[in-house]
C-alpha atoms as a printed R data frame, in Angstrom:
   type eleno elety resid chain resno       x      y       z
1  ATOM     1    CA   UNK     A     1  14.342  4.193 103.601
2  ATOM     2    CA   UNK     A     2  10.927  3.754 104.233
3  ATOM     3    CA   UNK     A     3   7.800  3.968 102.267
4  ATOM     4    CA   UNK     A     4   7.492  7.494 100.554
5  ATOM     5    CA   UNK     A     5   4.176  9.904 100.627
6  ATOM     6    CA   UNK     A     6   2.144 10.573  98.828
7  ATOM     7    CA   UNK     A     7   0.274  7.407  99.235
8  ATOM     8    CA   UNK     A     8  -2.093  5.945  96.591
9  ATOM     9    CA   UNK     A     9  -4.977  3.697  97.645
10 ATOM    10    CA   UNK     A    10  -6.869  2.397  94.216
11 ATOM    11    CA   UNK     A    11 -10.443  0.729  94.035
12 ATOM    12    CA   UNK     A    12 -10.988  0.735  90.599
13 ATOM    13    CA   UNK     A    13 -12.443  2.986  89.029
14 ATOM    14    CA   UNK     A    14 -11.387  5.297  92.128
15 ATOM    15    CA   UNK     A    15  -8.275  6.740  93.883
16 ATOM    16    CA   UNK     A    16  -7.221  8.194  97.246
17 ATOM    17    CA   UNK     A    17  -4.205 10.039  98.102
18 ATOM    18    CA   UNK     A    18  -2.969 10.355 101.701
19 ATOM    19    CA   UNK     A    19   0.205 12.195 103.405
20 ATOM    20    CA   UNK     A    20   0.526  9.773 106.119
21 ATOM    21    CA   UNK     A    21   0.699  6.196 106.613
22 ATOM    22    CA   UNK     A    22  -1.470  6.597 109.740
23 ATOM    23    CA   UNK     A    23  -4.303  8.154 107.417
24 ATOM    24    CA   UNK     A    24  -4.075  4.923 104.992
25 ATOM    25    CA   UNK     A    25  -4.376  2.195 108.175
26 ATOM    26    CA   UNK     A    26  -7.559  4.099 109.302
27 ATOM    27    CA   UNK     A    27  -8.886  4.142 105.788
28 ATOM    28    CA   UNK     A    28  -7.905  0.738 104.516
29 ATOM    29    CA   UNK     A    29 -10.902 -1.004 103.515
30 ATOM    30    CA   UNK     A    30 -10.666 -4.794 101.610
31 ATOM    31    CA   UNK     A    31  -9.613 -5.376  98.030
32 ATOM    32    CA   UNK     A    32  -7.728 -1.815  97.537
33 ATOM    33    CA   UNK     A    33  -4.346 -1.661  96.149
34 ATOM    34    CA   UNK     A    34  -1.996  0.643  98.306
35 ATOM    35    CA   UNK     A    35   1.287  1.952  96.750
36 ATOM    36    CA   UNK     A    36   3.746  4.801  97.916
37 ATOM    37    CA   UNK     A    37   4.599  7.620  95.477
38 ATOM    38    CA   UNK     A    38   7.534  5.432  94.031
39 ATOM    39    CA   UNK     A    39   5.673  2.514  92.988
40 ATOM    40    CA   UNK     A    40   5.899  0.519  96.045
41 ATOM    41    CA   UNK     A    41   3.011 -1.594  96.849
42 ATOM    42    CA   UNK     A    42   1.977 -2.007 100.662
43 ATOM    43    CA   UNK     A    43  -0.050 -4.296 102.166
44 ATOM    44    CA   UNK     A    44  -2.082 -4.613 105.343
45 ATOM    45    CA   UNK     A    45   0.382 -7.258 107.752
46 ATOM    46    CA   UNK     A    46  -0.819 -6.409 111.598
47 ATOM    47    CA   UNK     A    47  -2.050 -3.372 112.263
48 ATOM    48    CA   UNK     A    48   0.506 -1.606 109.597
49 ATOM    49    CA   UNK     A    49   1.748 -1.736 106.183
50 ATOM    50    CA   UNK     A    50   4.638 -3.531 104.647
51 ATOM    51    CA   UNK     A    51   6.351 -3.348 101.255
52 ATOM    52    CA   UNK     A    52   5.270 -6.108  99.456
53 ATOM    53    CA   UNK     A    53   6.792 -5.261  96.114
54 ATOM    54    CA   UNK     A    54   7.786 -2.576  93.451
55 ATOM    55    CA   UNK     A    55   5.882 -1.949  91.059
56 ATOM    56    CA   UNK     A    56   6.392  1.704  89.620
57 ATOM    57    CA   UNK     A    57   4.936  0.594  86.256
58 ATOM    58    CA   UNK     A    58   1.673 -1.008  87.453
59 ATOM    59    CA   UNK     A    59   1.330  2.547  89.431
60 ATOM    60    CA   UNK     A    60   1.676  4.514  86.413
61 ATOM    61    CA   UNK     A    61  -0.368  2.023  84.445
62 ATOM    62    CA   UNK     A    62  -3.768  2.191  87.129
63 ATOM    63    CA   UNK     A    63  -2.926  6.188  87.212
64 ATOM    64    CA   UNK     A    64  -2.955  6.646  83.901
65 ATOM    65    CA   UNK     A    65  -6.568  4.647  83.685
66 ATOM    66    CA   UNK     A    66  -7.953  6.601  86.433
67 ATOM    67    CA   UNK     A    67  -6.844 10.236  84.877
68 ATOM    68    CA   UNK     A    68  -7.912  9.261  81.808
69 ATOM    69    CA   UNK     A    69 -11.732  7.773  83.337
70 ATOM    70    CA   UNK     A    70 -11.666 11.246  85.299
71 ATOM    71    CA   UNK     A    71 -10.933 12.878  82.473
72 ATOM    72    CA   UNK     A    72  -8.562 15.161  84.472
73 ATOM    73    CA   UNK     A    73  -5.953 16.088  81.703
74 ATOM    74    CA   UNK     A    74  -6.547 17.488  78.394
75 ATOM    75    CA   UNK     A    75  -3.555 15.533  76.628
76 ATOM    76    CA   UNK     A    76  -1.950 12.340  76.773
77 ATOM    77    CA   UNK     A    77  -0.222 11.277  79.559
78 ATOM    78    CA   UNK     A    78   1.275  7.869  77.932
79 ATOM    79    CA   UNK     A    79   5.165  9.545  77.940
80 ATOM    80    CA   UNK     A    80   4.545 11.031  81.991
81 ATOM    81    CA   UNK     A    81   6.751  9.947  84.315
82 ATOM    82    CA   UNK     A    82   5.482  8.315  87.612
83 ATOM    83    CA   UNK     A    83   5.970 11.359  89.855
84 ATOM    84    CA   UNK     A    84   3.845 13.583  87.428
85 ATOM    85    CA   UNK     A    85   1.223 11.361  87.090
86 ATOM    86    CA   UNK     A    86   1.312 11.201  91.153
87 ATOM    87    CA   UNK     A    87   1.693 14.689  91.500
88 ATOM    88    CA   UNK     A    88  -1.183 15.331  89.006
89 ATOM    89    CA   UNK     A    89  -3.662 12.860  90.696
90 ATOM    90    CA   UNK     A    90  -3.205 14.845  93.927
91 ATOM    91    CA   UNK     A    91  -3.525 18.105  92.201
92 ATOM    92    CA   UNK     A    92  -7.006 16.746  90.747
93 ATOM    93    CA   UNK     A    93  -8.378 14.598  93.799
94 ATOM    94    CA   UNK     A    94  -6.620 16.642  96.577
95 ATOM    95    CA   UNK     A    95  -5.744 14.592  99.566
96 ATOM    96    CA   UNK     A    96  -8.436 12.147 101.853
């Protein structure tokens, strides 16, 4: 199994989400952490991405931080679980 959409590309303070891994190649810029929607992080190798390791806490971590700093819920989202906090960014950004 592959690498799972949506996919998260974080500059802090700011977040992208993409559907395809095509859309996040043409994007990539330097210094951005990539992850797919289960905590997978990618990185550049080539002209694609590999998994490089899984992290599903650090995701949750930066995506808490960023909904908080956008101030995009209204309660605390310290007990969500990673695919609400995903699905939630996306509802608030939309896609790239």
């Amino acid at each position: 199994m592959g690498p799972t959409p949506p996919f998260v590309l974080i500059a802090s303070p700011n977040c992208c989400f993409y559907r395809s891994l095509d859309d996040v190649v043409a994007a990539y810029v330097p210094d951005v952490e990539i992850y797919d929607a289960h905590g997978s992080r990618l990185t550049q190798v080539g002209h694609g991405l590999a998994v490089t390791s899984v992290e599903p806490e650090e995701l949750a971590r930066l995506l808490r931080r960023w909904l908080d700093h956008v101030d995009a819920s209204r309660e605390s989202t310290t007990s969500w679980p990673l695919w609400l906090l995903v699905h939630a960014g996306v509802e608030h950004a939309g896609y790239a």
